[in-house]
N, CA, C and O atoms as a Maestro MAE file, in Angstrom:
{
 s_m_m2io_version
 :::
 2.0.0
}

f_m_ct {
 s_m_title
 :::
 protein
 m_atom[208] {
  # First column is atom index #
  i_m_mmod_type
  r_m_x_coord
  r_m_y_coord
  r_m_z_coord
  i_m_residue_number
  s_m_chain_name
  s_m_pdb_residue_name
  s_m_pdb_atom_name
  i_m_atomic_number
  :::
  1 25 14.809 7.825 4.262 1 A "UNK " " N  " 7
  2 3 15.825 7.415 3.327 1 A "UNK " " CA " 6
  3 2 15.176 6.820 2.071 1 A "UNK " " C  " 6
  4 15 15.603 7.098 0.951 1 A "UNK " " O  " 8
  5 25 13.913 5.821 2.318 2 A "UNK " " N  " 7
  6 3 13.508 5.382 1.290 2 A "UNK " " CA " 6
  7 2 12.855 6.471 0.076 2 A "UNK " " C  " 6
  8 15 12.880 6.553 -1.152 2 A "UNK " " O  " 8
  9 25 12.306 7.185 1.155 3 A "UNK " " N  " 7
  10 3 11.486 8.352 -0.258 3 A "UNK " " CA " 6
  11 2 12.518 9.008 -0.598 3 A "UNK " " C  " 6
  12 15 12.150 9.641 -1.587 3 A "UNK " " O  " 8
  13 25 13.678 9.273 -0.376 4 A "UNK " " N  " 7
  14 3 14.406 9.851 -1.210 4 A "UNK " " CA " 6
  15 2 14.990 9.130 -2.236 4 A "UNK " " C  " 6
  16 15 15.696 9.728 -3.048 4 A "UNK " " O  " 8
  17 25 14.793 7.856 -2.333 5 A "UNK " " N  " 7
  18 3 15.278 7.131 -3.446 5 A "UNK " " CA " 6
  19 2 14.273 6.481 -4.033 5 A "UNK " " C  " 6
  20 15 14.199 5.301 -4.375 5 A "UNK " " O  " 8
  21 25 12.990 7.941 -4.181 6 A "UNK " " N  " 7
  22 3 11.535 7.062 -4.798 6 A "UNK " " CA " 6
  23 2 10.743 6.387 -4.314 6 A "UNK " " C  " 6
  24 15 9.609 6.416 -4.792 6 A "UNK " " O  " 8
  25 25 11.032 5.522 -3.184 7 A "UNK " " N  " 7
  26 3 9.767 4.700 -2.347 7 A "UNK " " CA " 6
  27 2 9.040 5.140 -1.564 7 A "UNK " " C  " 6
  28 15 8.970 6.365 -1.469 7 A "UNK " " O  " 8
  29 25 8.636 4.717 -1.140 8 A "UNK " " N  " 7
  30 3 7.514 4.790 -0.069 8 A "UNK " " CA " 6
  31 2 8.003 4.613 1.742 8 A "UNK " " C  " 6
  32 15 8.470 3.531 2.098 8 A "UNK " " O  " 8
  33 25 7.882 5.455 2.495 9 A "UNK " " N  " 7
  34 3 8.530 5.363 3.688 9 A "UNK " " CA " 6
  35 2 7.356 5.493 5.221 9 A "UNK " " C  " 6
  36 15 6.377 6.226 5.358 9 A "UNK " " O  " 8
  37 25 7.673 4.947 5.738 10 A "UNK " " N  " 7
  38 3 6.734 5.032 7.068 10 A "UNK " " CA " 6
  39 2 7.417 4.776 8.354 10 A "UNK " " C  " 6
  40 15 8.303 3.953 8.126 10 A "UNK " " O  " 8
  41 25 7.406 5.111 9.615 11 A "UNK " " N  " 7
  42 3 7.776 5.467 10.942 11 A "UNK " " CA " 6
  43 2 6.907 4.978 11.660 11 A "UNK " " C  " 6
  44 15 5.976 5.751 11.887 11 A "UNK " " O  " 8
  45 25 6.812 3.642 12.274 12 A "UNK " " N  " 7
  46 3 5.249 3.257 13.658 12 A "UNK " " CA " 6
  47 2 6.109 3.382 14.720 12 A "UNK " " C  " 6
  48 15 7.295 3.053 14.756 12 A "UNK " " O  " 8
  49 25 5.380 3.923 15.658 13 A "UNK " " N  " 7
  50 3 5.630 3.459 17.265 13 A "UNK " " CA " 6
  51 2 4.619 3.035 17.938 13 A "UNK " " C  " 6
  52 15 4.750 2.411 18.991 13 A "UNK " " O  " 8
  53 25 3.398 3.349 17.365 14 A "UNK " " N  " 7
  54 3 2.178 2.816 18.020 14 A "UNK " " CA " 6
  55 2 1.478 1.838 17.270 14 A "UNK " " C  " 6
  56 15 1.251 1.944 16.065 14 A "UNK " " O  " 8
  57 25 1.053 0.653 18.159 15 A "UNK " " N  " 7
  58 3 0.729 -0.436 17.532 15 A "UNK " " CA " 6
  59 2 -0.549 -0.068 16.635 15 A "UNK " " C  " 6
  60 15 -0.731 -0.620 15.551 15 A "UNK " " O  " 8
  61 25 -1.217 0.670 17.029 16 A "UNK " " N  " 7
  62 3 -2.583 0.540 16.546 16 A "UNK " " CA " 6
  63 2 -2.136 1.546 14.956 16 A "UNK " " C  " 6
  64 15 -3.131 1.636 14.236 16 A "UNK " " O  " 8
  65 25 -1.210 2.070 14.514 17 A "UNK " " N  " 7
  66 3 -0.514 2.659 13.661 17 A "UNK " " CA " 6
  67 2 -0.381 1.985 12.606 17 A "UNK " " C  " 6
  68 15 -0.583 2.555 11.534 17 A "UNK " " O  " 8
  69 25 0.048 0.387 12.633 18 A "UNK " " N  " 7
  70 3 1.015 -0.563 12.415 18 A "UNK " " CA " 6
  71 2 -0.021 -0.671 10.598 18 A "UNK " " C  " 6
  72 15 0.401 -0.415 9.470 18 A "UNK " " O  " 8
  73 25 -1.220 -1.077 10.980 19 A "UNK " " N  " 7
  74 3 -2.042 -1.622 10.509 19 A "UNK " " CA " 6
  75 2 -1.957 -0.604 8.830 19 A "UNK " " C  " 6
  76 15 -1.537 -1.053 7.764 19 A "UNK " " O  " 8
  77 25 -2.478 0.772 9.069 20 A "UNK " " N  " 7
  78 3 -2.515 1.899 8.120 20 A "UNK " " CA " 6
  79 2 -1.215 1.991 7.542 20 A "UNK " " C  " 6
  80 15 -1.204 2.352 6.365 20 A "UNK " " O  " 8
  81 25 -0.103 1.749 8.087 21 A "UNK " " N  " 7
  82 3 1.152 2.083 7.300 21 A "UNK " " CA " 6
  83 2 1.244 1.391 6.819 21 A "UNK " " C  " 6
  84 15 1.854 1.793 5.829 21 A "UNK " " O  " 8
  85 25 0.981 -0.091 6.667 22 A "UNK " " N  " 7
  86 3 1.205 -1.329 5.514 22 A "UNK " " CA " 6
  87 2 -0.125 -1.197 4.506 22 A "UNK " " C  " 6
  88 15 0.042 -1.532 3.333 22 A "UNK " " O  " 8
  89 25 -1.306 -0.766 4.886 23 A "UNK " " N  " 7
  90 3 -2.379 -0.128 4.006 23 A "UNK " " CA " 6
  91 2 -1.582 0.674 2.971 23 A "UNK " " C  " 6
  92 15 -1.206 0.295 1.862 23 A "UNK " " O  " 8
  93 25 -1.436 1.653 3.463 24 A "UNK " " N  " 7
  94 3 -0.123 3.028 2.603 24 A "UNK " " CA " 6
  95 2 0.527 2.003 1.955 24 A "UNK " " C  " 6
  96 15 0.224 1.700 0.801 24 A "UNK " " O  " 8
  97 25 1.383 1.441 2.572 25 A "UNK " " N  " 7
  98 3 2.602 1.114 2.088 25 A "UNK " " CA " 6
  99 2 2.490 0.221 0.734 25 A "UNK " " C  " 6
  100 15 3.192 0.437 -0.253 25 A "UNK " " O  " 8
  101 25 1.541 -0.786 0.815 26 A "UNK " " N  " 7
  102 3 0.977 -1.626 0.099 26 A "UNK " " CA " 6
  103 2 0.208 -0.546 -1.469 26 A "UNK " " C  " 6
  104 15 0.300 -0.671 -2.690 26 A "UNK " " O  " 8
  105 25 -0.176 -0.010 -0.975 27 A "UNK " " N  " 7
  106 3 -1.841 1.387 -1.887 27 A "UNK " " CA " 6
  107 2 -0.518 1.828 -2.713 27 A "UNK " " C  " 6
  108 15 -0.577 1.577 -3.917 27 A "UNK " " O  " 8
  109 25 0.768 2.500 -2.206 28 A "UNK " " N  " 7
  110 3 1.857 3.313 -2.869 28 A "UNK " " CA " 6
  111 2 2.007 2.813 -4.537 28 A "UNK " " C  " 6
  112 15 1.997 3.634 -5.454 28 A "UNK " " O  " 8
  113 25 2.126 1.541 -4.718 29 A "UNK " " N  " 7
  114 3 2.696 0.844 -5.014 29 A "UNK " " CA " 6
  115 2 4.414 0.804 -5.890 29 A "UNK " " C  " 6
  116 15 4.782 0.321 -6.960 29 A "UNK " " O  " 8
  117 25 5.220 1.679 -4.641 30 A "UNK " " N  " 7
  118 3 6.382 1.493 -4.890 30 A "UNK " " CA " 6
  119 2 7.488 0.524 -3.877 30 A "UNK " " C  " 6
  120 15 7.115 -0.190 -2.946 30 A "UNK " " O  " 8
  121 25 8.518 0.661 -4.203 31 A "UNK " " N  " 7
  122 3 9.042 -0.228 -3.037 31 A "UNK " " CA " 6
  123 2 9.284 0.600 -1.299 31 A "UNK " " C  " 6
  124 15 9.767 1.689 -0.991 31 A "UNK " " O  " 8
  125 25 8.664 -0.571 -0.435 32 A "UNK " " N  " 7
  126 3 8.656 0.109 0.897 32 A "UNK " " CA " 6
  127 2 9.532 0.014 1.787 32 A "UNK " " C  " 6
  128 15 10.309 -0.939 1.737 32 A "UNK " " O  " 8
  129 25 9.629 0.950 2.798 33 A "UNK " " N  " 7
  130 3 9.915 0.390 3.986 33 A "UNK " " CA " 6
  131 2 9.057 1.066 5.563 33 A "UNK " " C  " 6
  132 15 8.938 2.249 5.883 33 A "UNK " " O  " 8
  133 25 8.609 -0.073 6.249 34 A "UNK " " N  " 7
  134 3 7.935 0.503 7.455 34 A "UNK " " CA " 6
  135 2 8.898 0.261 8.518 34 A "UNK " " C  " 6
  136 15 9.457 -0.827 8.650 34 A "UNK " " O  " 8
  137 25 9.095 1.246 9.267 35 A "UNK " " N  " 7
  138 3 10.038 0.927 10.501 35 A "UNK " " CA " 6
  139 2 8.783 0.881 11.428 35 A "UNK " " C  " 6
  140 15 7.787 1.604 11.450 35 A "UNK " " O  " 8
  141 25 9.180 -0.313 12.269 36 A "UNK " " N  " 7
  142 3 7.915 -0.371 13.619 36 A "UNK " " CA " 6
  143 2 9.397 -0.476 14.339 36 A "UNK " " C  " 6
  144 15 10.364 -1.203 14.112 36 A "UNK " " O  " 8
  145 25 9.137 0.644 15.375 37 A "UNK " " N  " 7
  146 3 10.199 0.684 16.848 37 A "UNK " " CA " 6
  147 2 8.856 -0.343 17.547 37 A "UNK " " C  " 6
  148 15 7.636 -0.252 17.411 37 A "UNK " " O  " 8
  149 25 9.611 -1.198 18.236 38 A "UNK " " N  " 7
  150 3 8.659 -2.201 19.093 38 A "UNK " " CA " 6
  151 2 9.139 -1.930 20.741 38 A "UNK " " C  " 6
  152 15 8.455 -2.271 21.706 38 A "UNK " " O  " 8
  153 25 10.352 -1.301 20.816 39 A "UNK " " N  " 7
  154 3 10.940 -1.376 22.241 39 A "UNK " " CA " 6
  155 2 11.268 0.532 22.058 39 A "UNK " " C  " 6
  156 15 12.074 1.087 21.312 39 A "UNK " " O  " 8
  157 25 10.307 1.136 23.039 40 A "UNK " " N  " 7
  158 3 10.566 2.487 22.962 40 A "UNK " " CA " 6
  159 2 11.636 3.170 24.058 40 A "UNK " " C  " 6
  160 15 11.764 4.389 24.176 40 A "UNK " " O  " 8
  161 25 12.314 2.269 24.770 41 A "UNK " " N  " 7
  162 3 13.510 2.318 25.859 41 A "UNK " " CA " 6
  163 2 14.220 1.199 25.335 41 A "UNK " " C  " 6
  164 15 13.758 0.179 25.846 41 A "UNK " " O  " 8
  165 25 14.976 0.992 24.682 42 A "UNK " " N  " 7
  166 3 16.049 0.535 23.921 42 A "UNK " " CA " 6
  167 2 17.312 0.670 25.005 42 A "UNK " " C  " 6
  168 15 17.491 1.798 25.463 42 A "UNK " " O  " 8
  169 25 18.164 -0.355 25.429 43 A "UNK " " N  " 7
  170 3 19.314 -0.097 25.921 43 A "UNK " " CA " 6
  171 2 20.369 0.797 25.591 43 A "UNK " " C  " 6
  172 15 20.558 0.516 24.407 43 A "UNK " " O  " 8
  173 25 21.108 1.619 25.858 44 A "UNK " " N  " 7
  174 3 22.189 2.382 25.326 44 A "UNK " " CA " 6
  175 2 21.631 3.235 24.637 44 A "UNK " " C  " 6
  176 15 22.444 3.892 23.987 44 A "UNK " " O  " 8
  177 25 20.054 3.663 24.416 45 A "UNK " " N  " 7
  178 3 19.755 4.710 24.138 45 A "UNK " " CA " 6
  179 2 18.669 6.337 24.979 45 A "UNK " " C  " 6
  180 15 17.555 6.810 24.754 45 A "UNK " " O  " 8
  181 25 19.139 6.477 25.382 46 A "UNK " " N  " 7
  182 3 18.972 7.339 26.862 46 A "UNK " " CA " 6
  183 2 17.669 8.519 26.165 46 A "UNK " " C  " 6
  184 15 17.838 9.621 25.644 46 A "UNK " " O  " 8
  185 25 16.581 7.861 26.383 47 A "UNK " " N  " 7
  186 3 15.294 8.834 26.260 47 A "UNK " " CA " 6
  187 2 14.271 8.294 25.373 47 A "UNK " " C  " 6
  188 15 13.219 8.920 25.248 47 A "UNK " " O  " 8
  189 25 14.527 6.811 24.518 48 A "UNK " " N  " 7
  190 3 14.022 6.163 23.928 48 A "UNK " " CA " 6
  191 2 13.580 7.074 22.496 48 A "UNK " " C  " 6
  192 15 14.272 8.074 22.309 48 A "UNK " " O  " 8
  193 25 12.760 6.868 21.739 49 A "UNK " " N  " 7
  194 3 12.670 7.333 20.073 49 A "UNK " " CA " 6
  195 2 11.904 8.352 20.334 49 A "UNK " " C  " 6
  196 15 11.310 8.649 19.298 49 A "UNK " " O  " 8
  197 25 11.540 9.220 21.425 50 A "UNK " " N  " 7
  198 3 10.778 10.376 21.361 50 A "UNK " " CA " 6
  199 2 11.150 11.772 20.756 50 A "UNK " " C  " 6
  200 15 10.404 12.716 20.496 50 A "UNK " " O  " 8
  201 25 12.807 11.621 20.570 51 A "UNK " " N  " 7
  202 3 12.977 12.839 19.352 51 A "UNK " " CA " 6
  203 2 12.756 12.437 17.975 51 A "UNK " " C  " 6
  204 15 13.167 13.157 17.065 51 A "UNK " " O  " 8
  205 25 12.189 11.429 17.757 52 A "UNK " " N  " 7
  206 3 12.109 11.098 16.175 52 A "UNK " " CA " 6
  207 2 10.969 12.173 16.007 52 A "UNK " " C  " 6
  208 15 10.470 12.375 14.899 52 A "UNK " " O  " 8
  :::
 }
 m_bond[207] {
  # First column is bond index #
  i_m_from
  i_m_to
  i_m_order
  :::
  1 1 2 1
  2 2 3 1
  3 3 4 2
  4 3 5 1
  5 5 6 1
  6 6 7 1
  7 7 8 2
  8 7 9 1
  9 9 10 1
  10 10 11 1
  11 11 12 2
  12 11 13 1
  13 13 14 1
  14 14 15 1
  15 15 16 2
  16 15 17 1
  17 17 18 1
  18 18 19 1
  19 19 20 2
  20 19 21 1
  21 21 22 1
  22 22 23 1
  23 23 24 2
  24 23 25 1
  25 25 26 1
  26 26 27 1
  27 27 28 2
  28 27 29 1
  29 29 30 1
  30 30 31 1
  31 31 32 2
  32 31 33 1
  33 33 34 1
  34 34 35 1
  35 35 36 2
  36 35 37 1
  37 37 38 1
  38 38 39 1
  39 39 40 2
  40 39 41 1
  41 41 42 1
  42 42 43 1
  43 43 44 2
  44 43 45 1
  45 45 46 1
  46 46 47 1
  47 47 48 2
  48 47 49 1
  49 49 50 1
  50 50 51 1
  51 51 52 2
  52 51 53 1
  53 53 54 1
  54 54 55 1
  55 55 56 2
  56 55 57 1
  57 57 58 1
  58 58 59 1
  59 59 60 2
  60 59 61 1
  61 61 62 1
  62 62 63 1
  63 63 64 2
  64 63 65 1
  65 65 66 1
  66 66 67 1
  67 67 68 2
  68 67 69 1
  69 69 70 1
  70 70 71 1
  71 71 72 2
  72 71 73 1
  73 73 74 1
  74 74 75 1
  75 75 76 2
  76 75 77 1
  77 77 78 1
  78 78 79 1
  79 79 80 2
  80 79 81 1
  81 81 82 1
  82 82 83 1
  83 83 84 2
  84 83 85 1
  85 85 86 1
  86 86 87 1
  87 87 88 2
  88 87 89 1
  89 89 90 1
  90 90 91 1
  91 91 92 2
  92 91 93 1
  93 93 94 1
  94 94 95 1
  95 95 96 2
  96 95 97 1
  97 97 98 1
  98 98 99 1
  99 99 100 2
  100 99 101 1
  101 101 102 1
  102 102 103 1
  103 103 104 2
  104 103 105 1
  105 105 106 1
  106 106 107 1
  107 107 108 2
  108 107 109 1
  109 109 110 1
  110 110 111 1
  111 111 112 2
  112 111 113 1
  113 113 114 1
  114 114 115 1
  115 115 116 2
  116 115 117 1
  117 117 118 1
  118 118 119 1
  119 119 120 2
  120 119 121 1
  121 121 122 1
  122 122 123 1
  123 123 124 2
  124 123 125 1
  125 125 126 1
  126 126 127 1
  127 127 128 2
  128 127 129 1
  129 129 130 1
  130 130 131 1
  131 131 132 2
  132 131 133 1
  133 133 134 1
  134 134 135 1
  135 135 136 2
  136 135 137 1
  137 137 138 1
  138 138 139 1
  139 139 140 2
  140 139 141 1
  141 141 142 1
  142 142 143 1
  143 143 144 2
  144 143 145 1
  145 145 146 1
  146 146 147 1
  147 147 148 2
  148 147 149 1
  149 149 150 1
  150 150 151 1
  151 151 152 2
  152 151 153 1
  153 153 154 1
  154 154 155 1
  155 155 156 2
  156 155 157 1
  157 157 158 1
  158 158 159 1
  159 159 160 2
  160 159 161 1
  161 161 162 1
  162 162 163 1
  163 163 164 2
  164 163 165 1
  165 165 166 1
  166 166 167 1
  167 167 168 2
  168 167 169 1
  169 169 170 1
  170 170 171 1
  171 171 172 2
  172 171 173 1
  173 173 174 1
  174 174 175 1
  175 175 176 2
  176 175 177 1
  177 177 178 1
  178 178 179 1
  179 179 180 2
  180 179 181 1
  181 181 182 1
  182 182 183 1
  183 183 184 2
  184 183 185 1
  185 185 186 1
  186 186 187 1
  187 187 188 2
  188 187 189 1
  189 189 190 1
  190 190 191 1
  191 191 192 2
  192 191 193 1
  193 193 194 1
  194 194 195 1
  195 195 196 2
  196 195 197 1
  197 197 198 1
  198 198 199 1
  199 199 200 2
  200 199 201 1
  201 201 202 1
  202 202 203 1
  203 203 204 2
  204 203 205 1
  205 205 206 1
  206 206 207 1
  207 207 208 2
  :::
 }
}
């Protein structure tokens, strides 16, 4: 959503991920957003973020 309105966008699920996408995110220098999923079995969501 963000790069379509010009920014800078990033997706973590893996911690060791976390680190490089705020590198990016920071280097871009437009406005960001990093999504870190921290809980990959989420209640009420049946298969956790593996179709992302």
């Amino acid at each position: 959503m963000v790069a379509g309105l010009g920014g800078h966008g990033e997706f973590v699920t893996d911690p060791q991920d976390l680190r490089p996408a705020l590198e990016r995110a920071f280097a871009s220098g437009k406005p960001a957003c990093v999504n870190v999923i921290i809980d990959q079995e989420p209640p009420g969501i049946r298969g956790g973020y593996d179709f992302m």
